[in-house]
C-alpha positions as MATLAB code, in Angstrom:
seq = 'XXXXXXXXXXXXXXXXXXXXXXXXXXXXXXXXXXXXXXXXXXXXXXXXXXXXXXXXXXXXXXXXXXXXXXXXXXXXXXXXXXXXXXXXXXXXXXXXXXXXXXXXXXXXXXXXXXXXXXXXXXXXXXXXXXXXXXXXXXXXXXXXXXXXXXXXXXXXXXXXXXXXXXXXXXXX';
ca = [
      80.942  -19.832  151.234;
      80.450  -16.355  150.072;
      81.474  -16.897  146.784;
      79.385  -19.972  146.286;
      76.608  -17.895  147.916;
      76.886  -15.117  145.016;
      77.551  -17.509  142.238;
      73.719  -19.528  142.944;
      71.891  -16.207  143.555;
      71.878  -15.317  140.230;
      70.822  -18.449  139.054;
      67.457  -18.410  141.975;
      67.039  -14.757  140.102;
      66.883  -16.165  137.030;
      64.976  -19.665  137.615;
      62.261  -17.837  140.257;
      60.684  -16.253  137.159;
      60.334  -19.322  134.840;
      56.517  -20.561  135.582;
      53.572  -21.622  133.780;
      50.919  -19.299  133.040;
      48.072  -20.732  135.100;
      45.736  -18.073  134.025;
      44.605  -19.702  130.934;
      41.536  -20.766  131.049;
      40.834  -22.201  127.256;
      41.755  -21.788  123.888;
      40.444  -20.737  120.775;
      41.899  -22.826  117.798;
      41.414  -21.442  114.198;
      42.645  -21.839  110.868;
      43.085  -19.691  107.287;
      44.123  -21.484  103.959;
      45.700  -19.412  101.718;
      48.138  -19.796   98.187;
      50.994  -17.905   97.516;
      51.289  -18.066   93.620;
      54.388  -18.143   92.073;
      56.713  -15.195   90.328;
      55.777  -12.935   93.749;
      58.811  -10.607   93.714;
      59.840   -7.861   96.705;
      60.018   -5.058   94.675;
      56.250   -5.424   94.479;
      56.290   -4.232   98.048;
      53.962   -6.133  100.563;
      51.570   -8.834   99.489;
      48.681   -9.158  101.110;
      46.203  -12.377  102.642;
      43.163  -11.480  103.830;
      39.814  -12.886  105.450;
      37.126  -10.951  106.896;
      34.713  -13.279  107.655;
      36.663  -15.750  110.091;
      33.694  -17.393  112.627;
      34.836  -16.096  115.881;
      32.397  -19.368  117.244;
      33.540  -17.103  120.239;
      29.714  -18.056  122.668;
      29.760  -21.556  121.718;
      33.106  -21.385  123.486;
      32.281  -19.526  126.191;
      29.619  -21.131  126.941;
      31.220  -24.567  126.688;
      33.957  -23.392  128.937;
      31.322  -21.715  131.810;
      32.620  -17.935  131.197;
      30.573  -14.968  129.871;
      32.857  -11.932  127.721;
      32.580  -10.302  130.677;
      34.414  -12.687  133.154;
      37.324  -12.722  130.645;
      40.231  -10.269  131.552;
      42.125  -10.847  128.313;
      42.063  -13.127  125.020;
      46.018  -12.959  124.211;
      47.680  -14.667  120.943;
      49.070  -17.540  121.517;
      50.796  -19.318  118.775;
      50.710  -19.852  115.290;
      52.373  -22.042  112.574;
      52.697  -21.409  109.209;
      52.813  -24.278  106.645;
      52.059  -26.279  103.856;
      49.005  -28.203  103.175;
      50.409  -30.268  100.402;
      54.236  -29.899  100.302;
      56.840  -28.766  102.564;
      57.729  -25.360  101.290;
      61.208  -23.707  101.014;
      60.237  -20.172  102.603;
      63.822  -18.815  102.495;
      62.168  -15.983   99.653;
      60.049  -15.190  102.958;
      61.903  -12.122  104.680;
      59.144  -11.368  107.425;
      55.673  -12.219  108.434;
      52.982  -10.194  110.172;
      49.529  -11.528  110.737;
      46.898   -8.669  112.436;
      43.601   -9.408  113.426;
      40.629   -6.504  112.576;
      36.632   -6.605  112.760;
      34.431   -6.716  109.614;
      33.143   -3.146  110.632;
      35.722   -1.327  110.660;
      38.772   -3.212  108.761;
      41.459   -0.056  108.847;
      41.771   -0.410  112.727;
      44.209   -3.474  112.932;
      46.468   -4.965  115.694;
      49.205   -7.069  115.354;
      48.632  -10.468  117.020;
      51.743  -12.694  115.705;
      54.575  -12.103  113.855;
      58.205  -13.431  112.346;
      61.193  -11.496  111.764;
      64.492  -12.174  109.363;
      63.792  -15.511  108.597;
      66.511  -17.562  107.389;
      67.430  -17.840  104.116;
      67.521  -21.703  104.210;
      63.842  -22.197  105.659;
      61.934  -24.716  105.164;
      59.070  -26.429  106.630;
      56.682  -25.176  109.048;
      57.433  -21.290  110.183;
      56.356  -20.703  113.486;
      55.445  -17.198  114.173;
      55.722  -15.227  117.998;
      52.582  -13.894  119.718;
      52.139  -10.070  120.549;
      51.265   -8.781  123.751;
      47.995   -7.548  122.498;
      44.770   -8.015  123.810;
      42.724   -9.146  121.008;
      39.145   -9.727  123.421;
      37.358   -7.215  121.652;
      37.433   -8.806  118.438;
      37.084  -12.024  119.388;
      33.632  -11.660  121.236;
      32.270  -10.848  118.036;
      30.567  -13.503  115.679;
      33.418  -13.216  113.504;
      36.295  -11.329  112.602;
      39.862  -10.844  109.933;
      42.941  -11.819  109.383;
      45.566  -10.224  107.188;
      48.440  -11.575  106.659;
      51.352   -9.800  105.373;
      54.557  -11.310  103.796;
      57.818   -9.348  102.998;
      60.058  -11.080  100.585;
      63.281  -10.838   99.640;
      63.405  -13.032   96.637;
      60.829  -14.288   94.021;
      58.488  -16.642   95.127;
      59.809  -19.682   93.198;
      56.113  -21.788   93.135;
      52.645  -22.023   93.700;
      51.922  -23.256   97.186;
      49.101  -23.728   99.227;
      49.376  -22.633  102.604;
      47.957  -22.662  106.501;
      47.879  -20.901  108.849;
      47.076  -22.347  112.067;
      46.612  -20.120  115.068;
      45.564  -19.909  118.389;
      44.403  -17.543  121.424;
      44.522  -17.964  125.213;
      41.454  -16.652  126.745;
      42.092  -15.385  130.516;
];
């Protein structure tokens, strides 16, 4: 009995942690079109997408979801898929991805908000990209704000595609 005892606990460890976060209370949906043209290389370093004038739409939403800024304890990325709006792209040249949010006034100060790391070299398709940790409220109650997004490669881009980037954040 002991041993079944201490083979299950870990597993009540384990399972006891797995919940839904019930915290979120909407969502903010948004969207950036982009192309990637072809002959990129990597030994051009980073290339860079950027938008600075993204409509946050951020007290239309608030308001249509009863909540003032000031009732919100967080606005946390959520998730975010990257993909093609006419093809399905091979995005095995991609190495990395890095998309950071900043406001129009101030552009230098960035934060991270989602990200993809050592993808695979036989891609393809959409790209889904992992949420930070950061709390991204402060640009978001704006009017508007920017994206950048930031693509490592590790091969030559090998056409001209036109690209999404659909995105979300959880407001809580």
């Amino acid at each position: 009995m002991k041993k079944i005892f201490l083979l299950v606990l870990p597993f009540i460890f384990l399972f006891s942690n797995c919940k839904k976060d019930d915290n979120i209370l909407f969502e903010m949906e948004y969207f950036y079109d982009f192309e990637i043209r072809a002959g990129l290389g990597p030994l051009s370093g980073t290339h860079f997408f950027e938008i600075s004038d993204i409509p946050s739409l951020s007290d239309a939403l608030f308001s249509q979801n009863g909540k003032t800024a000031e009732e919100l304890n967080a606005i946390n990325p959520g998730t975010a898929v990257l993909r093609g709006i006419f093809a399905t792209p091979d995005n095995g040249y991609i190495q990395d991805v890095s998309v950071k949010i900043f406001s129009k006034e101030d552009p230098t100060i960035e934060r991270e908000v989602f990200y993809r790391d050592q993808i695979a070299l036989n891609a393809s398709g959409d790209l889904g990209l992992i949420g930070t940790l950061v709390d991204a409220k402060s640009y978001l109650e704006k009017d508007d704000f920017g994206i950048r997004i930031e693509l490592r490669l590790r091969d030559i881009s090998p056409e001209t595609i036109e690209m999404r980037l659909d995105f979300n954040f959880f407001a809580k």
